[in-house]
C-alpha positions as CSV (number, residue, x, y, z in Angstrom):
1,X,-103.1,-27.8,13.1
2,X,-103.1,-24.3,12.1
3,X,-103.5,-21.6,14.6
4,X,-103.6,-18.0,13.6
5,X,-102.0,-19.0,10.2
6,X,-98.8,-20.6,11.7
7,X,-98.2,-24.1,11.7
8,X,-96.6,-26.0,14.7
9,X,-95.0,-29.4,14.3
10,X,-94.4,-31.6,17.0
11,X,-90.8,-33.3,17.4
12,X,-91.1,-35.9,20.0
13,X,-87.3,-36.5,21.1
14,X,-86.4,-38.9,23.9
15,X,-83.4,-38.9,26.2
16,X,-81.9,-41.9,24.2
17,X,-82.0,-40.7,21.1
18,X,-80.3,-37.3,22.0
19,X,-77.9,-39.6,24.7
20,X,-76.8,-41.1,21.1
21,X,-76.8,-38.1,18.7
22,X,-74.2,-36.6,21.5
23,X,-72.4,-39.7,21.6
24,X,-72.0,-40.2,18.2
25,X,-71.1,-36.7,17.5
26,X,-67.9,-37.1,20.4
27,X,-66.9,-40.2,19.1
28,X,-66.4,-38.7,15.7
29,X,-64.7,-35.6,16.7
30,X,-62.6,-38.0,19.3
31,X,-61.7,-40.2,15.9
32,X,-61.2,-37.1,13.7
33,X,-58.0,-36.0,16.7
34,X,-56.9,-39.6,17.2
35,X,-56.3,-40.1,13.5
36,X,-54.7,-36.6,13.1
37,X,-52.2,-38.0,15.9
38,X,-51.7,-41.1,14.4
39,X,-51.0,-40.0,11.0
40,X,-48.4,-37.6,12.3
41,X,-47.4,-40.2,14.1
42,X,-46.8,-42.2,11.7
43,X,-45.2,-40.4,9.0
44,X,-42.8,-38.9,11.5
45,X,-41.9,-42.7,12.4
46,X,-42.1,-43.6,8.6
47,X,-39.4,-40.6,7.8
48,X,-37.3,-41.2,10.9
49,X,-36.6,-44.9,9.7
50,X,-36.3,-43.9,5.9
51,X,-33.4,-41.5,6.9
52,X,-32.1,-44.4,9.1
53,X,-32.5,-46.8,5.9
54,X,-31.1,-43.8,3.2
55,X,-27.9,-43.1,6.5
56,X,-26.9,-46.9,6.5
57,X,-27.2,-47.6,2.5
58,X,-25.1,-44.1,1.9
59,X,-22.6,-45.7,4.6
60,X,-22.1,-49.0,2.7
61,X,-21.7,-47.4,-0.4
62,X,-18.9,-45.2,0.9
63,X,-17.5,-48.3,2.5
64,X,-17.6,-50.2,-0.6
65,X,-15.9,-47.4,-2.7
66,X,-13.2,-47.1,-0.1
67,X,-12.7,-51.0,-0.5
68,X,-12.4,-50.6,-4.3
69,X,-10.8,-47.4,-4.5
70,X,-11.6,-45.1,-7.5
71,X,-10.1,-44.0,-10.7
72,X,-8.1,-41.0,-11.3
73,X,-9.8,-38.7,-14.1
74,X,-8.2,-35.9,-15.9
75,X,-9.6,-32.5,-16.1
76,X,-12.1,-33.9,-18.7
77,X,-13.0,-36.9,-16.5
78,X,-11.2,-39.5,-18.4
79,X,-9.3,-42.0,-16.7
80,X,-5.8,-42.3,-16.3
81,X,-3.3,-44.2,-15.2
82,X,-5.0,-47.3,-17.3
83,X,-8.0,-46.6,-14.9
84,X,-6.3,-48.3,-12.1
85,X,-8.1,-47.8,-9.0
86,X,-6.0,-45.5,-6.1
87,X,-6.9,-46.4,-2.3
88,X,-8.0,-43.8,-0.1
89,X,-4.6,-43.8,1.6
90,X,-3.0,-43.0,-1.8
91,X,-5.1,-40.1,-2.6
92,X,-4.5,-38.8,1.0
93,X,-0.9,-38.9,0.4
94,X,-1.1,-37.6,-2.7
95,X,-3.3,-34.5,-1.4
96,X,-0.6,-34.0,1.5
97,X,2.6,-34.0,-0.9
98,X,0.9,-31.9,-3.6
99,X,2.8,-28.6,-4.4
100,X,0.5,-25.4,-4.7
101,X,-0.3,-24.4,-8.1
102,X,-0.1,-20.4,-8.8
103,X,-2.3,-19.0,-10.9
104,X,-0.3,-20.0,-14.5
105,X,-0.7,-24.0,-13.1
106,X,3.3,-23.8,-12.3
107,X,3.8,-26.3,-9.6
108,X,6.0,-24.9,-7.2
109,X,6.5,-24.1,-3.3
110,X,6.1,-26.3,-0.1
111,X,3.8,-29.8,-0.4
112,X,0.3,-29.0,1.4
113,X,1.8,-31.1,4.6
114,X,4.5,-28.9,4.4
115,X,2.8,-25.6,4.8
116,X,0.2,-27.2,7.2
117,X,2.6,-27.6,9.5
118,X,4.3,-24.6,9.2
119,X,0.5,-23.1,9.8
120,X,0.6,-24.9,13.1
121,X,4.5,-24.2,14.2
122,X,4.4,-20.8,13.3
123,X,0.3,-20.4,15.7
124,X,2.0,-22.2,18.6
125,X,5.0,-19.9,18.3
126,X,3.4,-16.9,18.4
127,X,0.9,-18.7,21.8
128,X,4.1,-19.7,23.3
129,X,6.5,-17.0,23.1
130,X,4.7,-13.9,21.4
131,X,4.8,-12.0,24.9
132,X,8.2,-12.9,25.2
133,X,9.4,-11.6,22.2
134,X,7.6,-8.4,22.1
135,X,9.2,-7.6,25.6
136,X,12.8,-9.3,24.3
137,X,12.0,-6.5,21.3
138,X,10.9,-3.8,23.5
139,X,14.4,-4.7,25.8
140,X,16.7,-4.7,22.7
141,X,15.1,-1.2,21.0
142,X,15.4,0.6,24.5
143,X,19.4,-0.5,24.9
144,X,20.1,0.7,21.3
145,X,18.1,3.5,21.6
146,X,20.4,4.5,24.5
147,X,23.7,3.3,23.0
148,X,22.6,5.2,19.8
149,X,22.1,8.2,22.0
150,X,24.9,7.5,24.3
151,X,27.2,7.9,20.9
152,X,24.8,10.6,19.7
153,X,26.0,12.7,22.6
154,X,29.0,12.2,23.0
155,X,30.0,12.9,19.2
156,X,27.7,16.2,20.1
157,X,30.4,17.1,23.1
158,X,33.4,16.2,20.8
159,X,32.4,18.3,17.8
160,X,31.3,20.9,19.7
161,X,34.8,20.8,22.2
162,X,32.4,20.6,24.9
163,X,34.9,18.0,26.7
């Protein structure tokens, strides 16, 4: 039908059928947010147990080359020592007695364990009795300080036959 040069068309909708458009149009948007969720979900579940997987691997690996020990290398990373394997303990105690190297690679001074616990001596020292020693040093100054002047003055009076 044409009135007045427009044409109308008529759309006959029931209640149903927009009851179901609107339906289907929640349930996708609804399955669009569940399955955002649930892939983040999951790959955050995925990565946590990796990293526990990758964590327990690394520790048996450690643990393994602790219970073999490893060879020592030279600077160039050849073996030496016949490529005898050195326990954990060994290279420990071998870190701990090592003397410092200067600059020229002259071994020489205290073993690392050595000056370590000088380190820690020498910072419970100064905790323990730095108060006390400034005030001994404060005490000892001030009585030659007047000794020194005591003597000052009096060779003063004598050379000047002030008696």
């Amino acid at each position: 039908m044409t009135d007045d040069n427009c044409e109308v068309i008529e759309i006959r909708v029931d209640a149903e059928s927009i009851r179901d458009y609107v339906l289907n149009r929640i349930a996708d948007r609804i399955g669009e947010q569940v399955e955002a969720r649930l892939d983040k979900e999951v790959n955050r579940l995925v990565d946590e147990q990796a990293r526990t997987i990758v964590e327990a691997k690394m520790l048996e690996a450690v643990d393994a080359v602790l219970a073999a020990g490893w060879s020592r290398t030279n600077q160039w990373g050849e073996t030496v020592d016949g490529g005898k394997p050195i326990t954990l303990r060994d290279r420990i105690s071998r870190t701990l007695d090592a003397k410092k190297e200067d600059h020229y690679g002259n071994r020489g001074g205290k073993p690392l364990v050595a000056r370590l616990c000088d380190e820690v001596v020498e910072r419970e020292f100064r905790q323990q009795f730095g108060g006390v020693m400034k005030e001994a040093k404060a005490k000892v100054k001030a009585a030659v300080d007047g000794k020194v002047m005591e003597q000052l003055h009096a060779t003063l009076k004598s050379s000047l036959g002030l008696h």
